[in-house]
C-alpha positions as CSV (number, residue, x, y, z in Angstrom):
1,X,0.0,0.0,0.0
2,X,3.1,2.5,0.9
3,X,4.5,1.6,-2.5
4,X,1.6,2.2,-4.3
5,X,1.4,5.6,-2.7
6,X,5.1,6.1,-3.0
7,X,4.3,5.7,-7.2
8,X,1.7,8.0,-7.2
9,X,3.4,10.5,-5.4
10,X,6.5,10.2,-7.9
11,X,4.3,10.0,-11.0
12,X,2.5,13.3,-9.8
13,X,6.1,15.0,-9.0
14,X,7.2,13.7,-12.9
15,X,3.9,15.0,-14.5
16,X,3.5,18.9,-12.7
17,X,4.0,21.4,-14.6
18,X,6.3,24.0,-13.6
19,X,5.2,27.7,-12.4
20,X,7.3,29.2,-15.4
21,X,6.6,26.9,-18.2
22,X,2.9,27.3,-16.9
23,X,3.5,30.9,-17.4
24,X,4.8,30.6,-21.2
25,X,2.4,28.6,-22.3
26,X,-0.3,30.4,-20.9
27,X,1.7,33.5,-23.1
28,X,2.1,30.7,-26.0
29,X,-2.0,30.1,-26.2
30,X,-2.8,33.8,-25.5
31,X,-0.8,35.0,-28.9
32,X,-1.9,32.2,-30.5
33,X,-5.6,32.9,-29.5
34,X,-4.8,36.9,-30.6
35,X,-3.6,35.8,-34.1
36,X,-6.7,34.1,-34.7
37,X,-9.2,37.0,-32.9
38,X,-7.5,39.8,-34.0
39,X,-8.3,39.9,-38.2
40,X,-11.9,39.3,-37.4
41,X,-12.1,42.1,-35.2
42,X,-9.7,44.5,-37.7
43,X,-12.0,43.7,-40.9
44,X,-15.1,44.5,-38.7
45,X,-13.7,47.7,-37.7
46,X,-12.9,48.9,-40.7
47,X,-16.3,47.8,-41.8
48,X,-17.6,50.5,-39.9
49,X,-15.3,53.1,-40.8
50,X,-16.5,55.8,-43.4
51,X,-15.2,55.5,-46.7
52,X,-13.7,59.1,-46.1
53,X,-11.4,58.1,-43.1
54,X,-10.3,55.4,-45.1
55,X,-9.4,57.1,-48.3
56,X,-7.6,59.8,-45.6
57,X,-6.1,57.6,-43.7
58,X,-6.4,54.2,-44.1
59,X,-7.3,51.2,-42.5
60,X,-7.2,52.1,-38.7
61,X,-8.1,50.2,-35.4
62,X,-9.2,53.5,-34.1
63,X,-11.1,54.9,-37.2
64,X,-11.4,58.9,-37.1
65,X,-15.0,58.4,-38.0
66,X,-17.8,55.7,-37.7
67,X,-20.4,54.9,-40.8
68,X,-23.0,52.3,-40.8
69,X,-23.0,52.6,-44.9
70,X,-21.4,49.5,-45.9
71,X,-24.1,47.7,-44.0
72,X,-26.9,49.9,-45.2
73,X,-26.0,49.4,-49.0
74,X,-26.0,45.5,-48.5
75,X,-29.2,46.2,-46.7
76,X,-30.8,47.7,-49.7
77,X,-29.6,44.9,-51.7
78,X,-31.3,41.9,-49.4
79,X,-34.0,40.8,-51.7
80,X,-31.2,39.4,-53.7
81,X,-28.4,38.4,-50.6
82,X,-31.4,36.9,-48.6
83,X,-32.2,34.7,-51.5
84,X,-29.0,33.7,-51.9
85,X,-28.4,33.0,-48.3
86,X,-31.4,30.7,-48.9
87,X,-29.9,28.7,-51.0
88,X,-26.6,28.3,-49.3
89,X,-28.2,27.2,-45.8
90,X,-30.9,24.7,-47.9
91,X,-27.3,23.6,-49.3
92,X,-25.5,23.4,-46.4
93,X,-27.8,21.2,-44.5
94,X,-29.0,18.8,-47.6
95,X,-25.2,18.6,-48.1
96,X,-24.1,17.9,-44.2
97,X,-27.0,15.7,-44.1
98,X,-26.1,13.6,-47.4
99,X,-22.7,13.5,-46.6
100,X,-22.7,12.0,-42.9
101,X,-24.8,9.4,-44.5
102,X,-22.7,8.7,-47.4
103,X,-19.0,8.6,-45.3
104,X,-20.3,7.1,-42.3
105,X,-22.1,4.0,-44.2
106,X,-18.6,3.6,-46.4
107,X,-16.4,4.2,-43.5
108,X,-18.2,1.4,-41.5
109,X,-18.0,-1.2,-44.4
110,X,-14.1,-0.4,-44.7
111,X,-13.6,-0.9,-41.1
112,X,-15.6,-4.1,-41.2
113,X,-12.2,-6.8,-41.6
114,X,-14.8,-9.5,-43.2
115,X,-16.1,-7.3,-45.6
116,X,-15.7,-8.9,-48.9
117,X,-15.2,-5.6,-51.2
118,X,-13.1,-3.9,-48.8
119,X,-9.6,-4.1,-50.7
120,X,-11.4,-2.5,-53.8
121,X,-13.3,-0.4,-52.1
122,X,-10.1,0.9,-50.0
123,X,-8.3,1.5,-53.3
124,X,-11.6,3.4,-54.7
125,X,-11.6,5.8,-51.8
126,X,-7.5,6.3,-51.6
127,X,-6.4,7.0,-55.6
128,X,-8.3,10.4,-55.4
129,X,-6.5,11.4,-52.6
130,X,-3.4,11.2,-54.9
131,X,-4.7,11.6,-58.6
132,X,-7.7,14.2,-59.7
133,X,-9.2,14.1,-62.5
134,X,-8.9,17.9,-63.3
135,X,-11.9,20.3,-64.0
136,X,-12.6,20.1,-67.2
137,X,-13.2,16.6,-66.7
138,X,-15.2,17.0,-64.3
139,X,-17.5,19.7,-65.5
140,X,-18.2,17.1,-68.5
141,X,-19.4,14.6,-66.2
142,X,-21.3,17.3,-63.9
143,X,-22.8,19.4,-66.2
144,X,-23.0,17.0,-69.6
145,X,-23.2,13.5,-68.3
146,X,-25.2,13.8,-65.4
147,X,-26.9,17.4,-66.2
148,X,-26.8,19.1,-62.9
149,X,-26.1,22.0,-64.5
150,X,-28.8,25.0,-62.8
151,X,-29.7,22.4,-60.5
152,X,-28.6,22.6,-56.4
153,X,-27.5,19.1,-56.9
154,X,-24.7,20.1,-58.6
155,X,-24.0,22.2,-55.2
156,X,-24.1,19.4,-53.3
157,X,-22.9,16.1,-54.9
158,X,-19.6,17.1,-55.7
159,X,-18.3,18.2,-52.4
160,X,-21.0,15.4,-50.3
161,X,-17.5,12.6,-50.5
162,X,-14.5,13.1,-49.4
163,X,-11.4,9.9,-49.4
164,X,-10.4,11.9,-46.3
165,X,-13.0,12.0,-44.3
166,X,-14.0,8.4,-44.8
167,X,-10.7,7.5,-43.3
168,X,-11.5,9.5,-40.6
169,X,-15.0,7.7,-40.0
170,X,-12.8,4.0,-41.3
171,X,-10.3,4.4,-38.4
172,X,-12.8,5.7,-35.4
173,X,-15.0,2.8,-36.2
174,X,-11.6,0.1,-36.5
175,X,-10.9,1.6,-32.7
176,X,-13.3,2.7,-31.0
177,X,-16.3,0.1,-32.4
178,X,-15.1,-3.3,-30.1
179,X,-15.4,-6.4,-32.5
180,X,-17.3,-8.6,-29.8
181,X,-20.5,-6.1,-29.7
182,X,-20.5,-6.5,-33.7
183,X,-20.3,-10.1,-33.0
184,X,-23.3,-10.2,-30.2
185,X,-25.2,-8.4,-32.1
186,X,-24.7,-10.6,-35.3
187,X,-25.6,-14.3,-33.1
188,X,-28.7,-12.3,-31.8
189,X,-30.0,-12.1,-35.3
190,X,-29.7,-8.0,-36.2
191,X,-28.8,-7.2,-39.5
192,X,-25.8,-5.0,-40.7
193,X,-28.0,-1.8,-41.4
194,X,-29.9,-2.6,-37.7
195,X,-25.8,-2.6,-36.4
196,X,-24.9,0.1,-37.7
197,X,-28.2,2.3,-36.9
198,X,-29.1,1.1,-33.2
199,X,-25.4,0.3,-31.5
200,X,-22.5,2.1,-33.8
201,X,-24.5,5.5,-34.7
202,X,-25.1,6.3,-30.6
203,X,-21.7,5.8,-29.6
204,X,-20.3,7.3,-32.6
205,X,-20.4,11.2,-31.4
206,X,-17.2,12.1,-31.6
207,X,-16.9,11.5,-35.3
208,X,-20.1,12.6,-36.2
209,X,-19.6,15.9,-35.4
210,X,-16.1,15.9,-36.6
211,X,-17.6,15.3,-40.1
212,X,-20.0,17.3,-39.8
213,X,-18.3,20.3,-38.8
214,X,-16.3,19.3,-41.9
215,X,-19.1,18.9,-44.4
216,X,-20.5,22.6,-43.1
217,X,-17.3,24.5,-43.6
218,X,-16.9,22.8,-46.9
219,X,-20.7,23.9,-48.1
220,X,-20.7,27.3,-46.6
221,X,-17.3,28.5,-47.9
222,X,-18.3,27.2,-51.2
223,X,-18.5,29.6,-54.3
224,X,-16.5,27.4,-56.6
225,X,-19.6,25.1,-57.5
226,X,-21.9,27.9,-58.1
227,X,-19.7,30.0,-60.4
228,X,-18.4,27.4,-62.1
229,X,-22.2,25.6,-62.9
230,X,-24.7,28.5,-62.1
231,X,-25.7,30.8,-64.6
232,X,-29.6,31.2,-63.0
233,X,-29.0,33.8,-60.3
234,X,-31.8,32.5,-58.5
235,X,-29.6,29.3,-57.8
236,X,-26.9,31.3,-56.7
237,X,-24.9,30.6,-53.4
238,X,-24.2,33.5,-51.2
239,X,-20.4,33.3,-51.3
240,X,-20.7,33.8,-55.1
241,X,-22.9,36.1,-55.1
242,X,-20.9,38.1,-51.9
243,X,-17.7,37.1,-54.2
244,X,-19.1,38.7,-57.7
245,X,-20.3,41.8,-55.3
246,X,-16.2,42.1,-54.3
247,X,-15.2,41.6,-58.0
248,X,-17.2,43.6,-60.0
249,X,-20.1,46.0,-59.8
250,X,-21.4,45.0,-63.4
251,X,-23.3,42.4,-61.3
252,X,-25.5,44.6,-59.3
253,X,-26.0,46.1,-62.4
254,X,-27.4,43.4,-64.4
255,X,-29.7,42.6,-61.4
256,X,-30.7,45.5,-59.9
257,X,-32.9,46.0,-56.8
258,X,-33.8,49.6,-57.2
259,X,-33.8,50.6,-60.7
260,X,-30.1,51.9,-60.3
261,X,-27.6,52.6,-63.2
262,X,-24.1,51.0,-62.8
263,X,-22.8,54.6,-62.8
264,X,-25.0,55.2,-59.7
265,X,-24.0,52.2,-57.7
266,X,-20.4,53.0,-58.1
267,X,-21.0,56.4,-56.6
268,X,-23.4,54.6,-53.8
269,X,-21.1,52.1,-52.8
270,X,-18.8,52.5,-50.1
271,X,-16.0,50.3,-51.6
272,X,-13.5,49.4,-49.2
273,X,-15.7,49.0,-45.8
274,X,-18.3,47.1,-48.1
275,X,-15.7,44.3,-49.1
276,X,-15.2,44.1,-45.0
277,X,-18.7,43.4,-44.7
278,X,-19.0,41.1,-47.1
279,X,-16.5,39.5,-44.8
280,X,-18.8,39.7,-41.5
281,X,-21.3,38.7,-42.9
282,X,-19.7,35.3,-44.1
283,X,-17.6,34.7,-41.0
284,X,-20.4,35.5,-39.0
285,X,-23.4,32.4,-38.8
286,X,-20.5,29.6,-39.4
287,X,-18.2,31.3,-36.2
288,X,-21.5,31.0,-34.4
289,X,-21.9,27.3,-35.2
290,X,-18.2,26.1,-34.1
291,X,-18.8,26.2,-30.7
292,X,-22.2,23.3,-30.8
293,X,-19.3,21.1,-32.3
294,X,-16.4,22.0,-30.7
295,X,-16.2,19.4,-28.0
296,X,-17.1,16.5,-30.2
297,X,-14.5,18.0,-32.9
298,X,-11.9,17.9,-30.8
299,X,-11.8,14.3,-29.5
300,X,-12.9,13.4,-33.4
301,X,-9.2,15.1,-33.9
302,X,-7.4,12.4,-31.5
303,X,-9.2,9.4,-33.2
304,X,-6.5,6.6,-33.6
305,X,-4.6,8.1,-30.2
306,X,-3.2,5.8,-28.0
307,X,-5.3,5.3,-24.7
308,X,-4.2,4.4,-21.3
């Protein structure tokens, strides 16, 4: 009993942390923290500041003057960014819903060692990590083959798969999913699909939010798909239509809201602070989301660690 007592006092000794490298990482994390919080807070300053302090004096963390006008002019412009934002949250949520579905199921046949197709399948899901098939040849298969052209499926299909995220689901379910429950379950008569929906999905958190969190980055941040396949602007995501605002008026012009000439919205726009908001307003609903998934995220992250 002493020795027992005598290791865990020694292991505790071994494992403290010492009062100055405390100290420096506690000033490691801080900057680290800084570098991340800092931009966001710059670009939403100088979305605020007046197009005249800017042209006077640049961007500034202390802004001479305040304006609301960047905000105001994508306000007058929300029959066309609302209906855009509808599309990329119907999107987002078709495409996070499709893709857990699709990785999970194909992750847990991979990790299953008696699964007949696994060697081809393994193969299937590991050449496109290595070899693409390049864009042209995939907009002939998008928009010729399968015409999805116009369509949201072709906003949501491509980017629903990923080879790397199914090794993610692959591994958690090789480590974490004990064989012997797979076989109980099998001698009392439940099927594969019953497995895999009553006793692997509950205990699967971790890596069902890590995917998810994953899939919704991938979808919201997307304006490749939609400027690549969308010519209907009523089909258009929000980051391409946020992304043709920050390129080029002739947009706005071609669809206006208020009967304005191109001329007219380049004298109405408050340029610079107007790219900022655009900004904001993209960072802004998918910051708010992290947090739901941060604790599940971060023990998906040390999936395939070694446990005690």
């Amino acid at each position: 009993m002493a020795g027992n007592r005598e290791n865990m006092a020694d292991s505790m000794k071994m494992n403290r942390v010492k009062p100055f490298t405390n100290v420096s990482f506690n000033f490691l994390f801080t900057f680290l923290a800084a570098i991340a919080i800092i931009p966001v807070v710059f670009v939403f300053i100088v979305s605020i500041s007046s197009e005249e302090s800017i042209r006077l004096y640049g961007y500034s963390f202390l802004p001479r003057s305040l304006s609301g006008a960047a905000y105001q002019f994508l306000w007058n412009e929300k029959g066309t960014i609302f209906g855009a934002l509808g599309i990329s949250v119907v999107v987002t949520i078709l495409g996070t819903l499709l893709g857990l579905l699709l990785t999970t199921t194909m992750g847990y046949s991979l990790s299953r060692p008696y699964f007949r197709l696994k060697s081809f399948y393994t193969w299937v899901v590991f050449i496109p990590m290595i070899f693409n098939g390049g864009m042209l040849a995939s907009y002939v298969v998008n928009a010729n083959i399968l015409g999805l052209k116009n369509t949201l499926g072709v906003l949501i299909l491509p980017l629903a798969v990923s080879s790397f995220n199914i090794i993610i689901c692959k591994t958690f379910f090789r480590s974490t999913i004990p064989d012997s429950i797979i076989e109980s379950a099998k001698i009392d008569g439940a099927s594969q699909l019953r497995i895999f929906s009553t006793i692997v999905i509950p205990i699967s958190t971790p890596v069902l939010a890590t995917i998810a969190l994953f899939l919704t980055f991938g979808y919201w941040n997307d304006w490749f798909q939609s400027s690549l396949y969308i010519s209907n602007a009523n089909l258009i995501s929000l980051q391409a239509l946020l992304n043709n605002m920050m390129k080029s008026l002739d947009y706005l012009a071609n669809n206006p809201s208020a009967g304005l000439s191109l001329q007219q919205y380049r004298n109405s726009m408050p340029s610079e602070s107007v790219r900022m908001a655009i900004a904001v307003v993209i960072v802004i609903p998918i910051a708010c989301a992290y947090p739901f998934f941060q604790k599940y995220f971060i023990s998906g992250l040390t999936i395939g660690a070694v446990k005690g």
